[in-house]
C-alpha positions as MATLAB code, in Angstrom:
seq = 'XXXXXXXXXXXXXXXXXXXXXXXXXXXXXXXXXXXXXXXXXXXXXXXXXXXXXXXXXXXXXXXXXXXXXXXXXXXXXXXXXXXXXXXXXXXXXXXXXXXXXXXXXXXXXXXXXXXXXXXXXXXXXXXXXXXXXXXXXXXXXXXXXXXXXXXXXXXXXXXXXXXXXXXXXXXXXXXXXXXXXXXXXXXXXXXXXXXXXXXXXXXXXXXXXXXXXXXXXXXXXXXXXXXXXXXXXXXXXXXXXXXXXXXXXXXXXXXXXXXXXXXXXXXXXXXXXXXXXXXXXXXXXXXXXXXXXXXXXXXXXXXXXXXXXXXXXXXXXXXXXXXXXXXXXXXXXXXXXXXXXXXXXXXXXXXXXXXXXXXXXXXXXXXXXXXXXXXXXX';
ca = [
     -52.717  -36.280   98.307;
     -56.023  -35.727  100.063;
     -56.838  -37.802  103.367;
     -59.156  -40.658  102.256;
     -62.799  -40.449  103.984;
     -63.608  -43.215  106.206;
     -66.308  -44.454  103.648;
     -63.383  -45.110  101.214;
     -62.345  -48.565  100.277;
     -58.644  -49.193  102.001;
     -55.648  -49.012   99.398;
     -55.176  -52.642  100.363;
     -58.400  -54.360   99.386;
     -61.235  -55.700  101.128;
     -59.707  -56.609  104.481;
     -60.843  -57.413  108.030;
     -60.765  -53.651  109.062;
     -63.581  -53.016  105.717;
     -66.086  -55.369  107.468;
     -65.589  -53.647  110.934;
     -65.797  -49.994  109.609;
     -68.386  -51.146  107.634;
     -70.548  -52.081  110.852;
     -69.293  -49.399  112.874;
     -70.895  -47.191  110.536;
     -73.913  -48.523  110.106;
     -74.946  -51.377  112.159;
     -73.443  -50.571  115.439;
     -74.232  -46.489  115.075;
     -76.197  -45.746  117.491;
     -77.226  -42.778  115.732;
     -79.254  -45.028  112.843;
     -80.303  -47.591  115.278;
     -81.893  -45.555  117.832;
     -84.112  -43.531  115.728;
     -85.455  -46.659  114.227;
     -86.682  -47.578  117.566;
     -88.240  -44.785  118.724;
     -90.246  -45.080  115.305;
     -91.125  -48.489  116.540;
     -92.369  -47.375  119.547;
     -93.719  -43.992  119.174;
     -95.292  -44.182  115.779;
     -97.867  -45.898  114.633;
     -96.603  -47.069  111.451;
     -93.231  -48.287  112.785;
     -95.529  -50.203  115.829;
     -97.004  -52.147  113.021;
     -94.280  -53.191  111.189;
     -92.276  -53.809  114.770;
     -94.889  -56.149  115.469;
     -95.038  -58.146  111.598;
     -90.581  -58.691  112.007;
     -90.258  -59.340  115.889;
     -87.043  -60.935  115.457;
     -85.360  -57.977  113.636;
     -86.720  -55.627  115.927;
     -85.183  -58.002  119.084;
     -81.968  -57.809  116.740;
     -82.547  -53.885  116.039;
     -82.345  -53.547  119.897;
     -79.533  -55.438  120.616;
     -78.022  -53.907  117.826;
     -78.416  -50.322  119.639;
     -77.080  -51.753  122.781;
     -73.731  -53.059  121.485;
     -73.641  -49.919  119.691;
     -73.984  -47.633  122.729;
     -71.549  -49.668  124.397;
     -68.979  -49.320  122.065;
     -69.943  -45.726  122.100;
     -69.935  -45.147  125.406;
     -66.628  -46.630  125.495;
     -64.600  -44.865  122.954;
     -65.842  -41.614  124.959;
     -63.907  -42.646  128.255;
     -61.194  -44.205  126.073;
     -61.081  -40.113  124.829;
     -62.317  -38.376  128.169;
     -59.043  -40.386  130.370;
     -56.174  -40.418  127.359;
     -56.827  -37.250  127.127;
     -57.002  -36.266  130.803;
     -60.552  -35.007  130.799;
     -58.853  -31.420  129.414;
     -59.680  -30.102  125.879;
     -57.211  -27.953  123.849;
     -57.543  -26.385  120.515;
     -54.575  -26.528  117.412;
     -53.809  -22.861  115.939;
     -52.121  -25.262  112.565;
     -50.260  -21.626  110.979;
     -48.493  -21.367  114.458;
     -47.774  -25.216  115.315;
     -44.285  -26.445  114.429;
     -43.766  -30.026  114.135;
     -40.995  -32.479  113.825;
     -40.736  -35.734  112.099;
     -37.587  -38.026  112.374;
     -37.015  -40.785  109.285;
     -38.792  -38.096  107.733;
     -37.016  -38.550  104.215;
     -38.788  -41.413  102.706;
     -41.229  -44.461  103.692;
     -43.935  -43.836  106.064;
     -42.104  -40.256  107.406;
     -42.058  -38.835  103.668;
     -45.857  -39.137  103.230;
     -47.160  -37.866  106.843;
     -44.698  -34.629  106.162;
     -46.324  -34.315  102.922;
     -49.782  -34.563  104.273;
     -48.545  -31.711  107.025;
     -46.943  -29.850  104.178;
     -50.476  -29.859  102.230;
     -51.827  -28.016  104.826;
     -49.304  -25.700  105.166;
     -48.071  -26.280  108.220;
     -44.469  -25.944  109.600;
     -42.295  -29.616  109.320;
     -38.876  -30.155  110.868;
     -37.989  -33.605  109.030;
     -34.546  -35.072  111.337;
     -33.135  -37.806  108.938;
     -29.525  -39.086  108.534;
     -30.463  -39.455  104.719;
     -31.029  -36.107  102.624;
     -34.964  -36.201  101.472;
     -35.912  -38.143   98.701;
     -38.506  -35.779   97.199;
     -38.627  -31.633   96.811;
     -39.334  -30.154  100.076;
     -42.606  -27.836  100.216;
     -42.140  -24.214  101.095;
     -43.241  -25.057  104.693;
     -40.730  -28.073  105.298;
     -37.098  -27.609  105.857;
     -34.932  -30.454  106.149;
     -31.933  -30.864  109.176;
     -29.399  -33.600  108.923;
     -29.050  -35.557  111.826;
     -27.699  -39.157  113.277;
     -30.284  -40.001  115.551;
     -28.070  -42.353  117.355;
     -25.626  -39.381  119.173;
     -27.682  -37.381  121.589;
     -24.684  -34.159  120.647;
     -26.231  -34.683  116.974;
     -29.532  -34.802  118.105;
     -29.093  -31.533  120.665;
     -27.377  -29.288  117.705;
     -30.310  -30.280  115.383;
     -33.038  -28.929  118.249;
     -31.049  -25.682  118.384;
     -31.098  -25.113  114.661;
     -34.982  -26.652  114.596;
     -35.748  -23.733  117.362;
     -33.409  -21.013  115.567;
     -35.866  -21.328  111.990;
     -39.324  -21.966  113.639;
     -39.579  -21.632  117.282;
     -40.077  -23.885  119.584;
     -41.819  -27.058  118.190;
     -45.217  -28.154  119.418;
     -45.411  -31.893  117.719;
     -43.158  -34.486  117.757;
     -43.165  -37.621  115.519;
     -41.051  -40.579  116.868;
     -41.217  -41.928  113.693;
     -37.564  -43.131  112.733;
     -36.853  -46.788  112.743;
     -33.729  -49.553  112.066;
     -34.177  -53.037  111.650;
     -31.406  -55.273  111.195;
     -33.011  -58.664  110.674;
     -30.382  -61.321  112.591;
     -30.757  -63.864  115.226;
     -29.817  -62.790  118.898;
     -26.482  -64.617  118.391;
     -25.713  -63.350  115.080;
     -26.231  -59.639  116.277;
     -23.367  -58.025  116.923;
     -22.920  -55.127  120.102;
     -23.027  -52.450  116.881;
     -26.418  -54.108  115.784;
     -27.921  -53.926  119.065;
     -27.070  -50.806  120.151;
     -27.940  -49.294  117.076;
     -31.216  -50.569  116.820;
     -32.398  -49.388  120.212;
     -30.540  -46.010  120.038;
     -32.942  -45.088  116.939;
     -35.942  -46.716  118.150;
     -36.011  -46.424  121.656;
     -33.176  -44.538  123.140;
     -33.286  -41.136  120.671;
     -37.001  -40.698  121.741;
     -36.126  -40.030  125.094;
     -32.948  -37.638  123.819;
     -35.595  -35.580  121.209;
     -38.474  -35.150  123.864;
     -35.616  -33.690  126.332;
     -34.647  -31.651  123.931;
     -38.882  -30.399  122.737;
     -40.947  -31.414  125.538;
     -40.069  -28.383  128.376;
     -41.353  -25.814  126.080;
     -44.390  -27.864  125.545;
     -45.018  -28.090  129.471;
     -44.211  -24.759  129.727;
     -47.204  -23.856  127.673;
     -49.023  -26.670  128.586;
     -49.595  -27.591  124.889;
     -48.445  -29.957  122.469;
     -47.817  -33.436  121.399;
     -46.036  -36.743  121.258;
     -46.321  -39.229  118.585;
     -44.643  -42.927  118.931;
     -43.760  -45.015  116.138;
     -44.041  -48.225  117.258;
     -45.177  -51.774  115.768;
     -46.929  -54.660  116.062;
     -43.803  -56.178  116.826;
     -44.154  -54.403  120.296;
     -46.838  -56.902  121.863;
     -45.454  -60.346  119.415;
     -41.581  -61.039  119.066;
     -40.257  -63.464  116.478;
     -37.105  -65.093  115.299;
     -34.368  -62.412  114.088;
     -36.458  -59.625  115.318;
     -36.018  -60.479  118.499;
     -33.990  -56.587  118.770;
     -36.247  -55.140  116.804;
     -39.491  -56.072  118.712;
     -37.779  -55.723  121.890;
     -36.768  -52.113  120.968;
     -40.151  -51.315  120.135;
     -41.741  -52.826  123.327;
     -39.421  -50.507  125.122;
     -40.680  -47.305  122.732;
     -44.266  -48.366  123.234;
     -43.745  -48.502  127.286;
     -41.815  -44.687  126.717;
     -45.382  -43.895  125.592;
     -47.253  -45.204  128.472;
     -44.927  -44.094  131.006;
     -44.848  -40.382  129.499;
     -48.562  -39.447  129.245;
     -48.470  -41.149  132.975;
     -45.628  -37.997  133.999;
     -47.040  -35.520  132.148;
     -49.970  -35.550  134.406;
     -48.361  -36.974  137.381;
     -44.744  -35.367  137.447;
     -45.002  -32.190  135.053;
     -48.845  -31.069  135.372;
     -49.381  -30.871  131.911;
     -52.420  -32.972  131.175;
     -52.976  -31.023  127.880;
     -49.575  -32.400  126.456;
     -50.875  -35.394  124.142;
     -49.359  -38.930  123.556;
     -50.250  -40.878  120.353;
     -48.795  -44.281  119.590;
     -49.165  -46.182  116.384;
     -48.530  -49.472  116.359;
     -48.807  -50.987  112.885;
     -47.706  -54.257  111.045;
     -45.902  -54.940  108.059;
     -45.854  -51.878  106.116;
     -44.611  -51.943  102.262;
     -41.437  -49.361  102.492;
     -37.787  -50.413  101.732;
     -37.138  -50.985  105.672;
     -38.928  -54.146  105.472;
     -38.316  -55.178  102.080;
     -38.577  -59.331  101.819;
     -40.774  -59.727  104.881;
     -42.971  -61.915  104.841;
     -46.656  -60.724  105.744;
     -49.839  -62.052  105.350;
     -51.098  -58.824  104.809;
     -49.744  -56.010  103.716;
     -50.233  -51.969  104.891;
     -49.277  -49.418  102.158;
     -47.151  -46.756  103.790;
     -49.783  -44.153  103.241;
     -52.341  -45.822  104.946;
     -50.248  -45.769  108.148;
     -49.387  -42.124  107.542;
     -52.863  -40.841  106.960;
     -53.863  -42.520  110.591;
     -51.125  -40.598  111.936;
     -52.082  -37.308  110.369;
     -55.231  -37.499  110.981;
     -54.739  -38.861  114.838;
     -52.517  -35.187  114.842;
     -54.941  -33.084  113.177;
     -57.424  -34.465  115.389;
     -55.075  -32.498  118.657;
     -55.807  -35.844  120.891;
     -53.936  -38.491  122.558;
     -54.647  -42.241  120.809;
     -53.281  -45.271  121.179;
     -53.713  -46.805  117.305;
     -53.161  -50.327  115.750;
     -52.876  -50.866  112.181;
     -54.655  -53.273  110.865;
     -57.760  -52.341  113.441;
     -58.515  -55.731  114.470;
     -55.231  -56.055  115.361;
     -56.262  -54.574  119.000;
     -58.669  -57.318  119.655;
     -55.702  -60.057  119.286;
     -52.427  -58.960  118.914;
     -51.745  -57.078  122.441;
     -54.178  -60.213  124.495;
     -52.023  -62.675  122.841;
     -49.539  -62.537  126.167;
     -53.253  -63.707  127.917;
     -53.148  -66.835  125.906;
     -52.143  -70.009  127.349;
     -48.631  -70.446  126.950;
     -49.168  -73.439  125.110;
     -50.053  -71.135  122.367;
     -48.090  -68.499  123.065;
     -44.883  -70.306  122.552;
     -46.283  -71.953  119.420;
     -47.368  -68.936  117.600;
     -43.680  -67.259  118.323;
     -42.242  -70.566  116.972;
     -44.314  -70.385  113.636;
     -43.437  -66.857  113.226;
     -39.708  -68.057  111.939;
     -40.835  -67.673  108.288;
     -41.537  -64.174  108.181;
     -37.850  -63.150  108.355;
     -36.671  -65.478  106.016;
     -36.613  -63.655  102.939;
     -35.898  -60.560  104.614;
     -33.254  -57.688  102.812;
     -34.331  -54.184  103.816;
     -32.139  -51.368  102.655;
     -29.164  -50.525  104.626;
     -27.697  -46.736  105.249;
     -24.102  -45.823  106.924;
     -24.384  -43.543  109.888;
     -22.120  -40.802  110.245;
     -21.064  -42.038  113.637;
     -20.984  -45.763  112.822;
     -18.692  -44.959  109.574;
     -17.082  -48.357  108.335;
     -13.369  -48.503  108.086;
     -11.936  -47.385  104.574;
     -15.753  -46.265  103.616;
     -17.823  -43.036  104.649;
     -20.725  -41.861  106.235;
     -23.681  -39.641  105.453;
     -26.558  -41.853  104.808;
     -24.412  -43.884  101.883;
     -26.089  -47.232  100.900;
     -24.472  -50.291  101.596;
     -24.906  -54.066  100.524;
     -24.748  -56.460  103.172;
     -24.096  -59.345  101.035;
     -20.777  -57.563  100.087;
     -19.704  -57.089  103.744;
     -20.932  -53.764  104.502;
     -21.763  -53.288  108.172;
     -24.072  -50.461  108.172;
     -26.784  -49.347  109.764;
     -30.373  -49.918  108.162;
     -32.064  -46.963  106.386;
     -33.704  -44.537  109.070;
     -36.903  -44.962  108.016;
     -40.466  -45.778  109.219;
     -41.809  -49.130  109.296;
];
């Protein structure tokens, strides 16, 4: 499956994010609105007609003003994530590692790796749901024991080496209020998506400062900057994994003097896999969407802080600005998105139910299982 082109229409439709690509790449590009002035102003052909449409050429400049702006922006947004230090990617000798990486959101970024044939460690309590490429190799592992997690590493650095990428991709969701979660649900929602991250970067990201090379890639959600009614653990989990991210590219420059050790966070909303199955959306992200960002954000060898949908960046994290008036409103409204909710549930080995087993075994809620939800991606 080849990475779509920017110029491609998005797998979901004409959305929000079409119109703002759209005048990225032509309106605001500096690079088609600046020629078109100097035409106007050097040649005699392009004076003329500058002077017949004097309103579009006043819009034509203001045009290539907003554009350099943003420009000029998304450089230092680059230049300062990125510590102002380039590095190149040799992709035959990177190794990377992607947790939840049997299905959803995980199976499609390893399989974009895999295309390219580069090496893929997927971590995943659930054996993969497709045939591994040559390249990948698969490692069982419950992501909520740090012993589990440190035996994995070993084998992960016995086969390929010492890894260079990490993908903080595996998530759990368990969709109940704060007073129908039980200590089990809590703690296993932030030891998968919060608490493992910091277990798997002990275990990859010394070799990685060592060589002053490599990167870290957060899974993280909308959900981090907006909470809502039984998601309150869920959200709250991922606030914490998208403050890991901004607190770790601050100590890798700060603490380990490693500035050209990247950070990438995604932060995406409701994404059609079988983790969020029933939610509620009012628009929907195909799972290969959010995986080609990520690819290509890791292909790319520099830090990024992403959204999915786009526009989500120019509302979604500001909405904490808002007067709390609306604030507490919007939260409130937000109750209907979980009401339909039923996303797959998987046992963990460590979390085995009495009388039942463990090993990434399905389980029906409804019938009284109390399992842990698929580790997955969003």
């Amino acid at each position: 499956m080849p990475i779509r082109s920017e110029w491609s229409l998005a797998r979901e439709g004409i959305t929000g994010d079409t119109f703002t690509r759209l005048l990225k790449l032509t309106a605001f590009n500096p690079t088609l609105t600046i020629p078109l002035l100097l035409l106007a102003r050097y040649t005699q052909k392009g004076s003329l007609l500058a002077g017949e449409h004097a309103t579009a050429h006043k819009a034509l400049k203001h045009l290539a003003g907003w554009g350099l702006a943003v420009a000029a922006n998304a450089w230092l947004n680059d230049a300062v994530t990125n510590n102002w230090a380039s590095d190149s990617y040799v992709w035959s000798r990177e190794v990377v590692v992607v947790t939840g990486g049997s299905d959803g959101i995980g199976k499609i970024v390893v399989q974009l790796l895999a295309e390219k044939g580069i090496k893929v460690a997927v971590l995943d309590v659930q054996e993969l749901t497709y045939e591994a490429p040559s390249s990948v190799r698969f490692f069982q592992c419950d992501l909520t024991s740090p012993s589990a997690i440190a035996s994995a590493a070993s084998s992960i650095r016995s086969t390929f080496g010492n890894p260079t990428i990490l993908i903080n991709n595996a998530g759990v969701a368990r969709g109940k209020t704060i007073l129908d979660s039980s200590e089990k649900d809590i703690n296993l929602t932030f030891k998968v998506n919060t608490i493992s991250h910091y277990h798997l970067t002990q275990q990859f990201l010394p070799s990685m400062i060592s060589a002053n090379h490599g990167m870290i890639v957060t899974i993280a959600s909308l959900a981090s900057y907006l909470s809502a009614p039984s998601m309150v653990d869920y959200a709250s989990s991922k606030a914490a994994a998208l403050s890991f991210h901004e607190g770790l590219a601050a100590e890798l420059v700060t603490h380990y003097h490693a500035p050209r050790v990247r950070t990438v966070l995604m932060c995406q909303g409701y994404t059609r896999t079988a983790l969020f199955d029933g939610f509620d959306p009012r628009g929907v992200l195909f799972p290969e969407t959010v995986a080609e960002e990520v690819v290509k954000a890791v292909l790319a060898g520099k830090s990024a802080h992403l959204t999915l949908p786009g526009n989500a960046w120019a509302s979604v994290p500001r909405i904490r600005g808002l007067p709390l008036w609306i604030q507490y409103g919007l939260r409130k409204r937000l109750e209907r998105l979980m009401r339909g909710w039923k996303g797959r549930q998987v046992l963990q080995p460590s979390e085995v139910v009495e009388g039942g087993t463990g090993g990434g075994v399905d389980v029906d809620e409804k019938k009284g299982g109390d399992g842990t939800v698929l580790v997955d991606g969003e």
